[in-house]
C-alpha positions in Angstrom: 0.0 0.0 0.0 1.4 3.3 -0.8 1.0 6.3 1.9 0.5 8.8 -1.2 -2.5 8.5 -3.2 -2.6 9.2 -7.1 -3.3 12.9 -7.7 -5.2 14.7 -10.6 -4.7 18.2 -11.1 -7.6 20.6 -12.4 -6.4 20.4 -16.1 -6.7 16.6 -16.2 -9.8 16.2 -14.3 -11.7 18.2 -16.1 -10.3 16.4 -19.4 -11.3 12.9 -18.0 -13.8 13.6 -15.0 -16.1 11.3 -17.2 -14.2 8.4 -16.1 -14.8 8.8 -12.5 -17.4 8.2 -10.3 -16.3 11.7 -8.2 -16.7 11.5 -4.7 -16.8 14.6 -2.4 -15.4 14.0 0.9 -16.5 17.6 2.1 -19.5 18.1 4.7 -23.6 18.0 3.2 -23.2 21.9 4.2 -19.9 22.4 2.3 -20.8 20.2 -0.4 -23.8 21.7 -1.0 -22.2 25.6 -1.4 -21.1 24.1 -4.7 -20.0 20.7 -6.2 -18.2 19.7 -9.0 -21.1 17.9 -11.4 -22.3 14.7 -11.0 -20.2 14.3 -7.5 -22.1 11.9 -4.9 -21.5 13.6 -1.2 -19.9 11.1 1.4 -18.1 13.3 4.3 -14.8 12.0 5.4 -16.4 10.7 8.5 -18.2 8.3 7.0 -15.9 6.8 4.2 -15.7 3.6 6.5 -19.4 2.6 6.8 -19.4 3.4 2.8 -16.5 0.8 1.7 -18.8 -1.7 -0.3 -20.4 1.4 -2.6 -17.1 3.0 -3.3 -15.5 -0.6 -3.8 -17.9 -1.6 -6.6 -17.2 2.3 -7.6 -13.9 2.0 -7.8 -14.5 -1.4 -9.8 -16.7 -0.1 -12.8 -15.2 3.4 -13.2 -12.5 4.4 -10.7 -13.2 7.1 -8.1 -12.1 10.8 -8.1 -11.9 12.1 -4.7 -13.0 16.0 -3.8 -13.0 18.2 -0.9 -12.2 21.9 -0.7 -8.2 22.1 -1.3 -7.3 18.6 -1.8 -6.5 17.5 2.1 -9.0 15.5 3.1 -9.5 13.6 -0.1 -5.8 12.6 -0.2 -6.4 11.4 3.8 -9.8 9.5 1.8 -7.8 8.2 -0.8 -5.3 6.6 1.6 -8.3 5.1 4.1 -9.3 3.3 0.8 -5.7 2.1 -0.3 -6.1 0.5 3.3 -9.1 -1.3 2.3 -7.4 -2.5 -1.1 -9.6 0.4 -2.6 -7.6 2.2 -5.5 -8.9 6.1 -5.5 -7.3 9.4 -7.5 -7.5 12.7 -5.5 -8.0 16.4 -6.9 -5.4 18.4 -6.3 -6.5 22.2 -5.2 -10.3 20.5 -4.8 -13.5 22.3 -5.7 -11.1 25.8 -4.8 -8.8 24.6 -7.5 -11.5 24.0 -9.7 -13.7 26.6 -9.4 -10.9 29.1 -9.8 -9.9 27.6 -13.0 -13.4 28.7 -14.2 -15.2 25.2 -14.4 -18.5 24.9 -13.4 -19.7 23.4 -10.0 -23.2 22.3 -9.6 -25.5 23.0 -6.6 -28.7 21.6 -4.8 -31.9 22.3 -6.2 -32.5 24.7 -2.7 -29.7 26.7 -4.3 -26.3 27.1 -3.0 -25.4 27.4 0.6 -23.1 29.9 2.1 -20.9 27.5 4.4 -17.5 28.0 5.2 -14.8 25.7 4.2 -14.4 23.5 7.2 -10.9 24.2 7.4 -11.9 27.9 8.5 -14.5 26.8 11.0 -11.8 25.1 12.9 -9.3 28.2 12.7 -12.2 30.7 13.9 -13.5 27.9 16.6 -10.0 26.9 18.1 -8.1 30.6 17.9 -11.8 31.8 19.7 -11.2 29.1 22.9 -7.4 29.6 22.7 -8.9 33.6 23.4 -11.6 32.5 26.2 -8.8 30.4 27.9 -6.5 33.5 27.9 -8.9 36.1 28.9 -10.6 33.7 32.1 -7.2 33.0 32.7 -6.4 36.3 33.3 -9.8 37.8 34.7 -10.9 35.0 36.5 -8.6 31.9 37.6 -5.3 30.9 35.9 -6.6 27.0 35.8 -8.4 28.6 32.3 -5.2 29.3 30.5 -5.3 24.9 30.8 -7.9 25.7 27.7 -5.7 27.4 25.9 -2.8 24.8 26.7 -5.6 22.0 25.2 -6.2 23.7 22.4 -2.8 23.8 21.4 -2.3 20.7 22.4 -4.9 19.3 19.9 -3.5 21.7 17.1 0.3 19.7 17.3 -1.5 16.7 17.2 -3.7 17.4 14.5 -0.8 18.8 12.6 1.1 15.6 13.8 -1.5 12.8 12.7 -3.3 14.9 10.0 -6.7 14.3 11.4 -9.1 16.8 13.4 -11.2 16.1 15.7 -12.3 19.3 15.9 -13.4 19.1 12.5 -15.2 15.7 12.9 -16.9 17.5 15.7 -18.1 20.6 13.6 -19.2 18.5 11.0 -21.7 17.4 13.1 -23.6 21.0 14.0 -26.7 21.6 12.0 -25.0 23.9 9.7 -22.9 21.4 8.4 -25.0 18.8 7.6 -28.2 18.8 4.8 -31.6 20.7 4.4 
């Protein structure tokens, strides 16, 4: 098994996207503020429980994998090489591709205005690093131990190249489908 997943960049994917059966890795909210066409919507989170659709996937056409910048469908693409399930990531993801001026479709509610996930967890984890700081200092020092968490989790996510933080956003109403 190789730890780096085949990559596509824009150019070729929008060449040979007709090949694929494109997957988008992103959250229902995030997937649905615009998707490249004809991609199916299976968050990262639940690749595992999914492993017999995107095996017979993988079988009759090959699968592209999509999220916003090209992260977590590489991290997707390497669960699946785990599970003997061959899988091509998009380099840049739907940012990549939209930039390059290709279409992206939406649901038929119209698109949502979601952040990237990515910048959830910035705002989320630089606002508790603040509260930790600022009850630290007005009142008890015990709360700068939420700043020292925070940080914590950061080095680890940075370490292990997961986020727990972002499983857990994923999960607030905003982030999931109408």
């Amino acid at each position: 098994m190789s730890s780096n997943p085949a990559l596509l960049d824009v150019g070729q994917a929008h060449t040979r996207h007709t090949e694929f059966a494109i997957v988008d890795v992103r959250t229902p909210g995030e997937y649905a503020s615009g998707h490249l066409p004809g991609a199916l919507n299976i968050p990262l989170d639940r690749i595992a429980r999914s492993l017999p659709e995107l095996r017979r996937a993988a079988e009759e056409k090959g699968l592209l994998l999509v999220c916003a910048s090209g992260t977590r469908s590489q991290n997707a693409a390497r669960t699946l090489a785990g599970h003997g399930i061959p899988a091509t990531s998009l380099t840049g993801g739907t940012s990549s591709w939209s930039a390059h001026g290709h279409p992206l479709d939406y649901p038929a509610g119209g698109p949502r205005n979601v952040w990237a996930m990515e910048r959830q967890v910035r705002l989320t984890a630089g606002s508790l690093v603040l509260l930790g700081l600022l009850l630290g200092l007005l009142a008890h020092p015990a709360f700068t131990l939420l700043s020292a968490g925070i940080a914590g989790g950061l080095v680890f996510s940075a370490l292990t190249d997961t986020c727990g933080m972002a499983v857990a956003l994923g999960r607030l109403p905003f982030n999931r489908s109408r």
